[in-house]
C-alpha positions in Angstrom: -13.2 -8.1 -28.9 -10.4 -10.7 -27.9 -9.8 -9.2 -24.4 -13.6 -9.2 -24.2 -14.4 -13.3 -24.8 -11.0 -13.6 -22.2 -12.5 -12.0 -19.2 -14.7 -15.0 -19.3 -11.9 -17.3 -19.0 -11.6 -19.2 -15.4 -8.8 -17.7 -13.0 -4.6 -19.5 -13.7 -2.0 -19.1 -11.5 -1.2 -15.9 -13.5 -4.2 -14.1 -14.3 -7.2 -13.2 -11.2 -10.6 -14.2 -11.5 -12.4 -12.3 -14.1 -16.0 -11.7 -12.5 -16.3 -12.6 -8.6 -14.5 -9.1 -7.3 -15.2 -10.2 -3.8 -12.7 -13.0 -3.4 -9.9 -10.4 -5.1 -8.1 -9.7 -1.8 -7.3 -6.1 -3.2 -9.4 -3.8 -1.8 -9.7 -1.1 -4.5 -10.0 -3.7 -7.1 -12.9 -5.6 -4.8 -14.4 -2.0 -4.7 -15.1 -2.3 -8.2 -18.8 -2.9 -9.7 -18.9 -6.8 -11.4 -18.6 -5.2 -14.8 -16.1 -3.1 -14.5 -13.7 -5.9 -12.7 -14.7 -8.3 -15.4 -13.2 -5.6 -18.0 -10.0 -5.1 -16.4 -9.4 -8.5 -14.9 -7.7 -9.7 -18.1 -5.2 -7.0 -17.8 -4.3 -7.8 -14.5 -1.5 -10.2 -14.1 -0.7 -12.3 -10.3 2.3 -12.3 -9.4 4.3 -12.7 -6.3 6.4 -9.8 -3.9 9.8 -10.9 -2.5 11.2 -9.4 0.4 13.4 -6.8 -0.8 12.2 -6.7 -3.9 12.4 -3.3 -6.1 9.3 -2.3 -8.0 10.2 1.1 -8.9 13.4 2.9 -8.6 14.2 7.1 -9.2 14.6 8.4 -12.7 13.0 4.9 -13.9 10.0 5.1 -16.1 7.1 3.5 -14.4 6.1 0.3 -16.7 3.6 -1.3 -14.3 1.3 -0.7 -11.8 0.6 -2.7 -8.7 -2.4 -3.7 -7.1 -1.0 -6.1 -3.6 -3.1 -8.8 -2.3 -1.4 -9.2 0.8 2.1 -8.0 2.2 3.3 -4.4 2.2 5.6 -2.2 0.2 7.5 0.9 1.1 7.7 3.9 -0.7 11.2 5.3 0.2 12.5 9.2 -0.9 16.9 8.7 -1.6 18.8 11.3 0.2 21.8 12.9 -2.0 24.3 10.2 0.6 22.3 7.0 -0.2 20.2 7.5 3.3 16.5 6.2 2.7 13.6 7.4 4.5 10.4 5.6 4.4 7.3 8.1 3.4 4.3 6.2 2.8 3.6 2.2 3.2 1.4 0.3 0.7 -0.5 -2.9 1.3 -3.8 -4.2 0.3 -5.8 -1.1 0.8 -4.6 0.8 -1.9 -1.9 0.5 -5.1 2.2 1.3 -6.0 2.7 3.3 -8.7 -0.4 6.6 -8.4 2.8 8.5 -10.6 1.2 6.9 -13.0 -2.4 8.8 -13.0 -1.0 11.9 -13.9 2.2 10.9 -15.9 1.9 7.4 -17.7 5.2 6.6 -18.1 7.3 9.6 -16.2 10.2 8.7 -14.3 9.4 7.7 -10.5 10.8 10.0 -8.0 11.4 7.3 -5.3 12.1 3.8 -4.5 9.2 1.4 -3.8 10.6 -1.7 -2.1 8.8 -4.8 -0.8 9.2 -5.3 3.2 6.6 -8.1 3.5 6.4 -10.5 0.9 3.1 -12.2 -0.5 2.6 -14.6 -3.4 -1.0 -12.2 -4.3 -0.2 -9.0 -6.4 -1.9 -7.6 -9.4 0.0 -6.0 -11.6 -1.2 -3.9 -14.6 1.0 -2.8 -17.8 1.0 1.5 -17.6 -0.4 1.4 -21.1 -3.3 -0.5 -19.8 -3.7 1.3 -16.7 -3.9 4.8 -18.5 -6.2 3.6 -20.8 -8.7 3.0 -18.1 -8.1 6.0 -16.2 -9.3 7.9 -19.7 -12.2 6.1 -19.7 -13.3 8.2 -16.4 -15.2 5.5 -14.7 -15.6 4.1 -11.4 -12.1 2.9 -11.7 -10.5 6.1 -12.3 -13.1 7.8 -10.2 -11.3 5.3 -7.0 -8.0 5.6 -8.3 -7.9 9.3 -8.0 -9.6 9.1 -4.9 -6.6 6.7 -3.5 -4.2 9.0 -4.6 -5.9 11.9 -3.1 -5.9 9.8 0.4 -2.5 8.5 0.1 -1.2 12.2 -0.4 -3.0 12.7 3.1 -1.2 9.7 4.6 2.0 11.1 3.4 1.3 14.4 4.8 0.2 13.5 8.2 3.3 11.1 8.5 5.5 14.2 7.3 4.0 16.0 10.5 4.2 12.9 12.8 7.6 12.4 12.2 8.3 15.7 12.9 6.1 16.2 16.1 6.2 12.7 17.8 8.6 10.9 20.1 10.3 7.9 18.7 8.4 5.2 20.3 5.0 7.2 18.9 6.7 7.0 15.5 7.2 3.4 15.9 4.2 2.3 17.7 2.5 3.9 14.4 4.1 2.5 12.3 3.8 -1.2 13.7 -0.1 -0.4 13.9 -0.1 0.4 9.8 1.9 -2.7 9.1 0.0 -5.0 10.9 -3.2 -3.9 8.9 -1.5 -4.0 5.9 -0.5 -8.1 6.8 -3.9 -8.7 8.8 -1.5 -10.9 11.1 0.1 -10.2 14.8 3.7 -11.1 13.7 5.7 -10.2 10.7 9.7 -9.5 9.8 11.0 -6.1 10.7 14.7 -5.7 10.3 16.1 -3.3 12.8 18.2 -2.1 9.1 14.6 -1.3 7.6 13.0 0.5 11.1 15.8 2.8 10.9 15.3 3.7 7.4 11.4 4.3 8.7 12.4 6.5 11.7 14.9 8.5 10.1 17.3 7.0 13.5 20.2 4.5 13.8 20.1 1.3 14.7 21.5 1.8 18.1 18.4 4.3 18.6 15.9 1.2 17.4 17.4 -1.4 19.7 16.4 1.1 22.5 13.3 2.1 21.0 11.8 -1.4 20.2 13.2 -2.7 23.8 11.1 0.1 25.6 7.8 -1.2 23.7 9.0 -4.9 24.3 9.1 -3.7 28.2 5.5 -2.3 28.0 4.1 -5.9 26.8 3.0 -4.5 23.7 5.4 -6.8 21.3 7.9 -9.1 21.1 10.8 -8.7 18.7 13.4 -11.5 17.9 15.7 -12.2 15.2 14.2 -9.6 13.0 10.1 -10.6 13.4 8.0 -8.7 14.9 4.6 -9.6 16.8 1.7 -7.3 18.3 0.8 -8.6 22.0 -1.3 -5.5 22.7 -2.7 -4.2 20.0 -5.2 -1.8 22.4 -1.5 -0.9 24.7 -0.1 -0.3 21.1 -2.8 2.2 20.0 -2.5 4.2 23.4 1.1 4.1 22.7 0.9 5.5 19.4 -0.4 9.2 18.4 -3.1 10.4 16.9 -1.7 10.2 13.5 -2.2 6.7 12.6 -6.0 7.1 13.5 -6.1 10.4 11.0 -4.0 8.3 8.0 -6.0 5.1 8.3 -9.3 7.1 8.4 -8.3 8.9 5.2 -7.6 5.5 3.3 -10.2 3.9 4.7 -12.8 6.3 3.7 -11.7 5.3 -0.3 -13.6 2.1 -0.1 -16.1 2.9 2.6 -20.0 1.4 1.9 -20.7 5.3 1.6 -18.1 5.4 -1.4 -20.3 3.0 -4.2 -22.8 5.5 -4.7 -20.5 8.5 -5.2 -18.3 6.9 -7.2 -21.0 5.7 -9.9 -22.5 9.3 -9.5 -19.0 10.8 -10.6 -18.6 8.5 -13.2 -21.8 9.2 -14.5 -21.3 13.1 -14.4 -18.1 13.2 -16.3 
């Protein structure tokens, strides 16, 4: 009853707005039908994503959930030498921590660090978040269909990075951050690009200097921007068309009808 009377409570600094879903710059929680979002807004805390920040390390039980409002975070698998390879990348569109669904509290198997900061993240306890995936509504119903799409990211990068030139990688990869950010320019360490091509640093400088040459960004002092987005899409393969069809099909008009069906049906 408590949490109940809160959800109509106005928005802090630390908690979102409890009923007008389309300002939530999350865009599986501003999928969500008013009542449902009014119910779980009061578990939902805001908090900000620094730039290097750890959300989730291996072996480390899962305590929260995150929801980002801006920014992007990067879902890195640990090699047996300390090597980190980048395997997904998490902004906006979707959530960090889908371990969760299936697991509650499990240990994570990888590290989820924050490569571009935002003060706009909603983070839910794993008590709280398990709780409303046994309620098998529209908010587990999206959920699981996040985690079934991000599985699909995963994969197609998986076969990217083992099909695709370097500077397709990359072009790729700068595509997917810069929908994550919605902006042309944003950091990118030549430390962190290796880590995401799997190549050393020597191998990036080249890399990001042949794109530079080809007008399609600039890169200096470790900040990135998009001049050609169109170049940079030629440039690219056609795996980053593939993943960012598959996550955006989770939230797509077409989506709001199926979800309340499956709801409904279980």
């Amino acid at each position: 009853m408590g949490r109940a009377r809160r959800s109509t409570n106005p928005a802090s600094a630390t908690r979102p707005p409890p009923s007008k879903k389309a300002i939530n710059p999350n865009r599986l929680l501003a999928a969500l039908p008013l009542d449902d979002y009014a119910r779980i807004a009061p578990l939902l805390a805001v908090v900000p994503l620094k730039l290097k920040e750890i959300l989730h390390k291996p072996g480390d039980p899962v305590d929260h959930v995150y929801f980002p409002g801006g920014g992007f975070c990067s879902v890195l698998t640990v090699l047996s030498d300390g090597d980190m390879i980048e395997v997904a990348t998490i902004g906006r569109e979707g959530m960090v921590g889908t371990s969760a669904i299936m697991n509650g509290a499990a240990p994570e198997p990888s590290v989820t660090m924050v490569q571009a900061e935002t003060l706009q993240c909603y983070r839910m306890a794993t008590g709280a978040f398990c709780q409303e995936i046994e309620r098998r509504g529209v908010f587990s119903v999206i959920v699981a269909r996040y985690a079934q799409a991000l599985i699909g990211f995963v994969m197609q990068g998986t076969a990217c990075n083992a099909v695709h030139s370097i500077e397709q990688r990359l072009a790729r990869w700068l595509l997917t951050a810069q929908d994550r950010v919605d902006r042309n320019e944003f950091p990118l360490t030549q430390e962190f690009v290796a880590m995401m091509l799997g190549a050393t640093r020597p191998t990036v400088t080249v890399v990001a200097g042949t794109l530079q040459r080809a007008g399609l960004i600039t890169y200096h002092r470790g900040r990135v921007t998009v001049v050609d987005r169109e170049g940079l899409e030629r440039a690219s393969c056609e795996c980053y068309r593939v993943a960012a069809a598959l996550l955006k099909s989770v939230i797509s008009p077409s989506s709001s009808s199926e979800y309340a069906s499956q709801s409904n049906a279980v």
